[in-house]
Steps between C-alpha positions, in 0.01 A plus 500: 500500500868440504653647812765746317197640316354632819783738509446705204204679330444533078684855516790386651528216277470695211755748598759224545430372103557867390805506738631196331423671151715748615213731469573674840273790459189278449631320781470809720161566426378161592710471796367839623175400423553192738622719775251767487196243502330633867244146454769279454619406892744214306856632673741247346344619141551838613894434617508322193396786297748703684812246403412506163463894502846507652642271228342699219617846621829348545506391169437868370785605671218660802741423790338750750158300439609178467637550864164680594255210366726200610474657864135587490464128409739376805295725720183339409624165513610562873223660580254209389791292688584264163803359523547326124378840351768655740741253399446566099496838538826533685 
């Protein structure tokens, strides 16, 4: 498995295909889906998720939530102490 691969999960993956689609709403759902996943202990997928819910509520003009989710993942990428996720997300 390529190393980059490790760091993201089907739903996220999908989400970011929709994203670049422009079909944010879609988007949402997956990267929600990614985020609420309680088996999946995969934190850079989950800060991942987060960026790319950020990006697509920022698209829709969802300021207030883009802020929320883009902190949420920064939070989570401290937390697990990951710098590069730290580093993309800032």
């Amino acid at each position: 498995m390529h190393a980059h691969a490790a760091y993201a999960n089907a739903r996220q993956l999908v989400g970011e295909v929709l994203e670049r689609l422009g079909r944010f709403r879609e988007a949402i759902e997956w990267a929600t889906a990614e985020l609420q996943e309680s088996r999946s202990l995969n934190v850079p997928s989950k800060c991942r998720a987060g960026r790319l819910l950020a990006r697509c509520h920022a698209a829709l003009g969802e300021h207030a939530l883009s802020v929320a989710a883009l902190n949420a993942s920064l939070e989570g990428a401290q937390e697990g102490r990951l710098l590069l996720t730290e580093a993309l997300t800032v």
